[in-house]
ZADRENZA-413470 format. One line per field, with one value per residue (C-alpha): residue in one letter; chain; y, x, z. Coordinates in Angstrom, 2 decimals. Layout:
<pts>
type <- (a	...)
mol <- (A	...)
yy <- (Y	...)
xx <- (X	...)
zz <- (Z	...)
</pts>
This chain:
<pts>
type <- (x	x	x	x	x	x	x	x	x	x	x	x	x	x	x	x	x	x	x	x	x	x	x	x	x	x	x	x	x	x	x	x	x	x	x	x	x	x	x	x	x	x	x	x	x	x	x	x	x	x	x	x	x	x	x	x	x	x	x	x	x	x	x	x	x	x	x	x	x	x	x	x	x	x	x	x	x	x	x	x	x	x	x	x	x	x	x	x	x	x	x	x	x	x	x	x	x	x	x	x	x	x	x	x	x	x	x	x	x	x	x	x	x	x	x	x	x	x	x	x	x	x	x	x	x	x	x	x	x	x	x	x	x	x	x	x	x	x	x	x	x	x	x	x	x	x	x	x	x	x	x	x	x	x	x	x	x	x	x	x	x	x	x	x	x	x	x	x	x	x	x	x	x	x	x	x	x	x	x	x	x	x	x	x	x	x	x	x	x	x	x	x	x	x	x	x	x	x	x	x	x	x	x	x	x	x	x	x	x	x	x	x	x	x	x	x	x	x	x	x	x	x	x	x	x	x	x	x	x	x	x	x	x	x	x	x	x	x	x	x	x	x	x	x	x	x	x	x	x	x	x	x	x	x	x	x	x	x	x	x	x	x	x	x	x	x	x	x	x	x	x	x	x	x	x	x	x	x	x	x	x	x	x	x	x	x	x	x	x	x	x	x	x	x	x	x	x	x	x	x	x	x	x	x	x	x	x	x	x	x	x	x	x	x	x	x	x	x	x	x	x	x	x	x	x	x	x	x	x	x	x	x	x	x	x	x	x	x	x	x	x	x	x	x	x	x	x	x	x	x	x	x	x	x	x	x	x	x	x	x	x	x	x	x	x	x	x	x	x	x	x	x	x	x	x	x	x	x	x	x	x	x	x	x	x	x	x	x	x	x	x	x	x	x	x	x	x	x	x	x	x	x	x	x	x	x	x	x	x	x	x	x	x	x	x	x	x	x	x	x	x	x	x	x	x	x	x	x	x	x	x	x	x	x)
mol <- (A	A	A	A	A	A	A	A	A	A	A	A	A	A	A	A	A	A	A	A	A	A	A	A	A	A	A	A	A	A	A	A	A	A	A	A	A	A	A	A	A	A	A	A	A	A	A	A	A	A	A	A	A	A	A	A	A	A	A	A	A	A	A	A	A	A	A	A	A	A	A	A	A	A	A	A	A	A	A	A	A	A	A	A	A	A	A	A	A	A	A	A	A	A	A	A	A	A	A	A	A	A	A	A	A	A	A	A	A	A	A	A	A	A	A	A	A	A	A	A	A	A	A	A	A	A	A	A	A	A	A	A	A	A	A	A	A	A	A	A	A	A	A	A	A	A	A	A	A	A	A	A	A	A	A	A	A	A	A	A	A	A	A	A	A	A	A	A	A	A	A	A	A	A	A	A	A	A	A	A	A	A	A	A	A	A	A	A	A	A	A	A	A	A	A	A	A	A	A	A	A	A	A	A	A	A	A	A	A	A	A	A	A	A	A	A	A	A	A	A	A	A	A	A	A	A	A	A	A	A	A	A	A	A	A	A	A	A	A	A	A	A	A	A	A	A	A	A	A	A	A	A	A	A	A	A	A	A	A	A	A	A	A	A	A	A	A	A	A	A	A	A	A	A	A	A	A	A	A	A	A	A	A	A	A	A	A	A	A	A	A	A	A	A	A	A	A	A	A	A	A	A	A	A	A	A	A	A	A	A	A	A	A	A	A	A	A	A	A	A	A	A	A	A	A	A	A	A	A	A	A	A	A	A	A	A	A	A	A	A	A	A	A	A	A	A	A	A	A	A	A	A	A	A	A	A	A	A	A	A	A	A	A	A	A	A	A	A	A	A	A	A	A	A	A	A	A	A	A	A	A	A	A	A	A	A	A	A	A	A	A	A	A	A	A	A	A	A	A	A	A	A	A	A	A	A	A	A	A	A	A	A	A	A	A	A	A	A	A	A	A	A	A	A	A	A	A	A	A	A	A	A	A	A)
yy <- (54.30	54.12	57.00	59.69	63.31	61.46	65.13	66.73	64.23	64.28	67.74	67.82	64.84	67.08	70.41	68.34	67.04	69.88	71.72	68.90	69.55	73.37	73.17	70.45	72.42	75.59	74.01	72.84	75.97	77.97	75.51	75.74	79.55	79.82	77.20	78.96	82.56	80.91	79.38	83.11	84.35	81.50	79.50	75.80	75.50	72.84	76.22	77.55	74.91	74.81	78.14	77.70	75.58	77.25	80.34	78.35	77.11	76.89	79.87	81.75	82.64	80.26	79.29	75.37	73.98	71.92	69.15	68.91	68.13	64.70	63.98	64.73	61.83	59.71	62.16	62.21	58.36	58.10	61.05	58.69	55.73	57.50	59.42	56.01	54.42	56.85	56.51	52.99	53.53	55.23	51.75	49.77	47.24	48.77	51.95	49.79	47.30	50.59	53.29	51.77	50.56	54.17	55.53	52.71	53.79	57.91	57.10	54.89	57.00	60.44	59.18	57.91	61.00	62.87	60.68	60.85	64.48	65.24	63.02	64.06	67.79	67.60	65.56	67.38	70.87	69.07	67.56	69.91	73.41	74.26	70.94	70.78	67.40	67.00	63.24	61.58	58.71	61.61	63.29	59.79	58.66	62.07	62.61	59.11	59.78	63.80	62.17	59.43	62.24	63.84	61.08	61.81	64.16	65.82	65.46	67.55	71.07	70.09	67.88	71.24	72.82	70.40	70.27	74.01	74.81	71.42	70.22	66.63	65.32	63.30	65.62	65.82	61.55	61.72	63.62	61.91	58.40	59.18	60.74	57.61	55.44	58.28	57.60	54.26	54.51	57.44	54.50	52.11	54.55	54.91	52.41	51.40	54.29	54.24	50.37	51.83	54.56	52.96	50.76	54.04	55.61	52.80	49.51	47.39	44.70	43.16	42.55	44.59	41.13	40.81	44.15	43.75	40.67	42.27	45.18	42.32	41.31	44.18	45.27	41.84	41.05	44.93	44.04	41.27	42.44	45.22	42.96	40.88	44.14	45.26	41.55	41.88	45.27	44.22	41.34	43.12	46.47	43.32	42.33	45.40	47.04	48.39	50.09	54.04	56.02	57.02	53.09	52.69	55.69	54.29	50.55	52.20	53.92	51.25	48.70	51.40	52.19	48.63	47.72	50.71	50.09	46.53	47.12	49.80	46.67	43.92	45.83	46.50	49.25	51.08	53.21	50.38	48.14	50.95	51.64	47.93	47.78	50.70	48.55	45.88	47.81	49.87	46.53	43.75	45.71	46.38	49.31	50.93	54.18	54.57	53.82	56.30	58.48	58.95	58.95	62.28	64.26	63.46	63.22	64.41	68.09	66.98	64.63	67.39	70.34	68.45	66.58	69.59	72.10	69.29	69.15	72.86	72.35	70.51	73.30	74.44	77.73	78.63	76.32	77.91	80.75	79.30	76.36	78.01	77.35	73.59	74.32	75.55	72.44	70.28	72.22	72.41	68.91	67.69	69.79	68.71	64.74	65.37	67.02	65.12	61.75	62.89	63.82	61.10	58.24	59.30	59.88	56.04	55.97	56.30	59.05	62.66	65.44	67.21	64.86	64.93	68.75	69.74	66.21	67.36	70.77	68.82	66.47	69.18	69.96	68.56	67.62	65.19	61.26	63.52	64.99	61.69	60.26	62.80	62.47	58.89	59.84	61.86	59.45	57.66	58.06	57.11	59.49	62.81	64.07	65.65	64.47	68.00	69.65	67.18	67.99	71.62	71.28	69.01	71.47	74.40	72.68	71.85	75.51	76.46	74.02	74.43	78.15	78.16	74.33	75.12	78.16	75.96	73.21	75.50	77.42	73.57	72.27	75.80	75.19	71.59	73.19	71.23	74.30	76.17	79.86	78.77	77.14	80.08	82.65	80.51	80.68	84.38	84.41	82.22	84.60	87.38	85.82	85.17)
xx <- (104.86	104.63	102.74	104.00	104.41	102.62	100.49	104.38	105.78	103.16	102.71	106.60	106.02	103.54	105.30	108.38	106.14	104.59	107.82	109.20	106.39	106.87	110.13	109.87	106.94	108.69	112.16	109.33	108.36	111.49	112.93	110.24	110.42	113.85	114.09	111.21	113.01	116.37	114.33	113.11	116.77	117.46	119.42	118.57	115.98	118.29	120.77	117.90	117.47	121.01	120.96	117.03	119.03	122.00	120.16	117.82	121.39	121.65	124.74	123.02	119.04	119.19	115.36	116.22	117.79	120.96	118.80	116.73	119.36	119.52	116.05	115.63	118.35	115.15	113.45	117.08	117.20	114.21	115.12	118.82	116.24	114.74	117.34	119.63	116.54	116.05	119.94	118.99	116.12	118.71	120.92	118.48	120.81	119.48	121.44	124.36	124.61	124.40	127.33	128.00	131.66	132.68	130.50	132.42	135.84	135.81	133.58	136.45	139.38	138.05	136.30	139.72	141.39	139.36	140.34	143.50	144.27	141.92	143.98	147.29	146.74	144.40	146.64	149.80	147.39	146.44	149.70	152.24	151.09	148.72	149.11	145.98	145.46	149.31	149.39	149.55	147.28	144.79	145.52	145.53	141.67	140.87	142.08	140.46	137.26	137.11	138.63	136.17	133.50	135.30	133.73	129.78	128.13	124.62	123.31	120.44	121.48	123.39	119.76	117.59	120.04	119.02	115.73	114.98	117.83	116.48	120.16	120.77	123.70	126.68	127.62	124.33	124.28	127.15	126.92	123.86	125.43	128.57	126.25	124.82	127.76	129.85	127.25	128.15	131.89	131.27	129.57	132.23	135.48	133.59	132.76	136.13	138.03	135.70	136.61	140.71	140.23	138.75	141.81	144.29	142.49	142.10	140.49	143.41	141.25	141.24	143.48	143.30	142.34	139.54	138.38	138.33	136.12	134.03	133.75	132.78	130.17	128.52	128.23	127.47	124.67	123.76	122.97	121.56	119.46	118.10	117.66	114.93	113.32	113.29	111.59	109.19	108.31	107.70	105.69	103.35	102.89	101.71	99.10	97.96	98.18	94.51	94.94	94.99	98.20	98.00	98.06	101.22	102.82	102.18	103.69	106.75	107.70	106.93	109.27	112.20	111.99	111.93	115.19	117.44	116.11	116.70	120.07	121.01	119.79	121.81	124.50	125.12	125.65	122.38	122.91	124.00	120.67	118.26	120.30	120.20	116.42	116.07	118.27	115.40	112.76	113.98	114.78	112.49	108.87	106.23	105.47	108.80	107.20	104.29	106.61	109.02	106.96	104.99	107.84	108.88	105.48	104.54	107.33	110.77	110.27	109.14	112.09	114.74	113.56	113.64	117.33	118.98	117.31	118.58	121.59	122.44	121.12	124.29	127.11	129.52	129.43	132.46	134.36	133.76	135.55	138.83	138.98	138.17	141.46	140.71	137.20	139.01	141.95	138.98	136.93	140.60	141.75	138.56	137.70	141.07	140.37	137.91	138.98	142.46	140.31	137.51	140.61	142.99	140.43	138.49	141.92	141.56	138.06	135.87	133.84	133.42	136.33	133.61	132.87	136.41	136.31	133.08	131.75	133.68	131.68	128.87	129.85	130.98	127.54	127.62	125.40	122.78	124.35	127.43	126.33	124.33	127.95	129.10	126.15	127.21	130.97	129.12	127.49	130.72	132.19	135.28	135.50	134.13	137.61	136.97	133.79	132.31	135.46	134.44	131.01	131.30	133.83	130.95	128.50	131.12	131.79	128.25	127.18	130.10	129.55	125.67	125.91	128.19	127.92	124.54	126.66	129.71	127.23	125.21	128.30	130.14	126.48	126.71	130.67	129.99	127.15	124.21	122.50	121.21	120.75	117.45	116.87	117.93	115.73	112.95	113.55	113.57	110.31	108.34	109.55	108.46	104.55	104.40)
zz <- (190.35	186.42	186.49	187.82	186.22	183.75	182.38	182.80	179.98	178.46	177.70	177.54	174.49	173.10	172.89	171.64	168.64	167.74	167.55	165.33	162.75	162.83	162.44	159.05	158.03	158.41	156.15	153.77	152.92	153.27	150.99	148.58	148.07	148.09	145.01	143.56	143.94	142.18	139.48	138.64	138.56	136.08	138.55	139.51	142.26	144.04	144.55	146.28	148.34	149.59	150.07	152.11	154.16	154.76	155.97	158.47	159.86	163.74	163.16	161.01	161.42	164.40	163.56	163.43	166.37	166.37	167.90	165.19	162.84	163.69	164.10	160.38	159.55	158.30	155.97	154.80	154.61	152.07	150.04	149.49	148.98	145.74	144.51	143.80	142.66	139.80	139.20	138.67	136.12	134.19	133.36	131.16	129.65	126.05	126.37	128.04	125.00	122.46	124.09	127.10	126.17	125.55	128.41	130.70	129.21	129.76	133.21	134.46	133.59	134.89	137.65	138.78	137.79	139.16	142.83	142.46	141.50	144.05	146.99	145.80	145.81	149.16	150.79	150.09	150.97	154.89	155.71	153.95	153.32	156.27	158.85	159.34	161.60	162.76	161.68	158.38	159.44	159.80	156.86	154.76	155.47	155.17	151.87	150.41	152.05	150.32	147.01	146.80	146.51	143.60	141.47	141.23	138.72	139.56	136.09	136.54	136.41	132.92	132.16	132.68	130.04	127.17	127.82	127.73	124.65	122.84	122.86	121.17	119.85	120.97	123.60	125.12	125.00	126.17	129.37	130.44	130.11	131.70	134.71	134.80	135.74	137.33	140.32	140.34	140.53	142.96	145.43	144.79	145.32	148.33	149.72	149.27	150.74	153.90	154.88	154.06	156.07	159.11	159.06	159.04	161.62	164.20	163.63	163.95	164.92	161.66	158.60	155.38	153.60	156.05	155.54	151.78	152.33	154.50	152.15	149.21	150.95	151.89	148.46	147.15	149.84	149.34	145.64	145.83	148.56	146.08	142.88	144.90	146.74	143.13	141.97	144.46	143.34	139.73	141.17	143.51	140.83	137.88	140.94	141.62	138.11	137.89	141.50	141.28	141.14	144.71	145.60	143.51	144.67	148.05	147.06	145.60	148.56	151.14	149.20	148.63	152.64	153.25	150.86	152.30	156.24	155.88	154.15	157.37	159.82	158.43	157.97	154.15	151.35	151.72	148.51	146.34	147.28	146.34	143.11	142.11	142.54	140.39	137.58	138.50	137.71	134.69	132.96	134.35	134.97	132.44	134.09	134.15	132.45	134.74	137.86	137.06	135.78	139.05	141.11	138.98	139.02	142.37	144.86	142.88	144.11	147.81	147.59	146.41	149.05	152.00	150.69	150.08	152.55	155.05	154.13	153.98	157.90	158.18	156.91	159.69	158.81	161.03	158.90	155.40	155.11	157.35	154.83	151.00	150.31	150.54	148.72	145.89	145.67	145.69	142.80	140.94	141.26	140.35	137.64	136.17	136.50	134.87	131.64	132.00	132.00	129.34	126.76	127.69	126.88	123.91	122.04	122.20	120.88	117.84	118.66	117.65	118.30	119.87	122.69	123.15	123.65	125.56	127.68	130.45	130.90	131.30	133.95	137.01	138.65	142.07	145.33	145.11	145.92	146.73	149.67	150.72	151.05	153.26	155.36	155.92	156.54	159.62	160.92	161.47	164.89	163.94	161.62	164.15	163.69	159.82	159.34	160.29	158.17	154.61	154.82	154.73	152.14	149.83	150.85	149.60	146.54	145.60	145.98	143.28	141.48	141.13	140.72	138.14	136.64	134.52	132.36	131.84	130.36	128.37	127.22	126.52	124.58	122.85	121.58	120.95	117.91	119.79	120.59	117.42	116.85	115.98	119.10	121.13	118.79	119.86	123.48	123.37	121.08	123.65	126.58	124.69	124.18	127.68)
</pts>
């Protein structure tokens, strides 16, 4: 009886499988051109990836199924897993303890700028202006949830700048540190709007005090749960230190799948346990350098096409041009947190007028952890109301912001004197050897 039509689902399984790996293999490449293609038209290769994605879109080329969208929610997963581990490896308590109290300072105030400006004007834009949802306890969550996203900086369209210009100076330091901890506050506003609005829209069930503890100890337990994942790393690279690179490449991944799929099964902060291993490992292993290092040369690019390609899979493209208007509130409002917050709390600091005047520019790339969140907000059933309408605004926003975020940094690093005439000549003169 068990085995009936067995050669039907079997070739059934078969066809299904291979058209999985055409399909990934096909994104792969796509992705890979595309990025390669932006790259030549001096534009960040993530931008083509977006755009890879975007294309391959179930509404647009119609090449990728809408079935396969979900089944790529795991190569998703581990591209999450070691993106927050290398935001991590970027807190060693060093470069805390040197600039970390003014770093902490501007982060805080226009991070939370940034929310609220963005809430205030989206939620008045929803509600008041075009009605979008009909109810204020829709409009509410969805207005935290889009806010708490306003937070996170992609620091590595403004990180491509100074490398190729040479740029160093406070500005520069500056940028990169806030980054650093705008991620952080990012996962935090968060991961405290999402247990808010699943009260607003519904869950009744409990108390708001309950909900707050519950929130507590998912990120507690979540961090925890990372610092030893990120102990036993140390532990097991130390025992196998004279195995080749493949080997470690091999160990690093294993134990960052392990942390985030054992933070999904128990029910914590996924995103927050990966990031605190990286903090583990940055400040605790010997071979922080060589760990790092290999995660960079050997799996950043594979990790960065199949994030973003994946997530341009996921744009409603019906959606985009009916809600612009609420692409460009968002890109406002935050954009204005953001210089509002940067000016506001250096006034208070001892630090150069510069910093003051040109950090900001630096800090509005977007997509990366930013778009991980909105994958999450997806995934949410409770939540299958807007979830759909906030991604494609992230997506929107990301686009803009990495088309467009690269020349406002250069142009900032450029005003704030940390990119020399020199520098530039020399630019041109190596173009023109090639």
């Amino acid at each position: 009886m068990f085995f009936v039509n067995t050669g039907l689902t079997s070739d059934y399984l078969k066809f299904s499988f291979m058209s999985l790996l055409l399909i990934t293999g096909i994104i792969l490449f796509f992705g890979f051109l595309l990025g390669e293609l932006a790259a030549r038209i001096s534009l960040p290769k993530i931008s083509g990836y977006i755009i890879a994605g975007i294309l391959l879109n179930p509404q647009v080329l119609g090449i990728v199924p809408y079935s396969y969208i979900e089944s790529g929610d795991p190569l998703v997963n581990i591209s999450l897993a070691v993106i927050t581990f290398h935001i991590g490896g970027s807190l060693s308590f060093d470069k805390i303890k040197k600039e970390g109290k003014n770093y902490l300072i501007m982060t805080l105030a226009e991070s939370l700028l940034a929310y609220l400006f963005v809430f205030l004007l989206t939620f008045l834009t929803v509600q008041y202006v075009f009605n979008f949802f009909g109810s204020i306890y829709i409009a509410l969550p969805f207005s935290m949830l889009l806010a708490s996203l306003a937070a996170p900086t992609d620091p590595s369209a403004t990180l491509a700048v100074i490398e190729e210009y040479k740029a160093s100076g406070p500005v520069s330091s500056s940028v990169l540190g806030i980054a650093a901890f705008d991620d952080i506050m990012g996962i935090i506003l968060f991961t405290l709007s999402l247990a808010s609005a699943r009260i607003l829209m519904g869950g009744g069930d409990t108390s708001m005090i309950e909900s707050l503890g519950h929130l507590f100890y998912e990120v507690g337990v979540a961090v925890l749960l990372g610092a030893a994942f990120g102990f036993l790393l140390n532990m097991l690279s130390s025992y196998f230190k004279k195995e080749t690179e493949g080997a470690l490449i091999v160990l690093i991944l294993a134990i960052l799948i392990a942390c985030y799929g054992t933070a999904t099964y128990i029910g914590v902060d996924e995103l927050l346990s990966t990031l605190a291993l990286g903090v583990v490992v940055i400040n605790y292993n010997k071979q922080k350098k060589e760990i790092f290092g290999l995660i960079e040369r050997y799996t950043e690019e594979l990790i960065f096409v199949i994030f973003f390609t994946l997530s341009g899979l996921h744009l409603d493209i019906s959606l985009l041009s009916g809600n612009s208007v609420l692409i460009l509130v968002f890109i406002a409002a935050r954009l204005l947190g953001k210089y509002t917050g940067i000016w506001a709390s250096s006034s208070f600091l001892t630090i150069p007028k510069q910093v003051r005047q040109y950090t900001a520019g630096g800090l509005l790339p977007q997509g990366g952890i930013v778009i991980g969140l909105a994958l999450l907000v997806s995934k949410e059933e409770a939540f299958s109301t807007f979830s759909t309408l906030i991604m494609t605004v992230v997506i929107g926003t990301a686009i803009i912001h990495e088309l467009f975020g690269p020349v406002i940094s250069k142009l900032s690093l450029e005003k704030a004197g940390e990119i020399k005439d020199e520098q530039r000549n020399d630019q041109n003169i190596e173009k023109n050897e090639e």
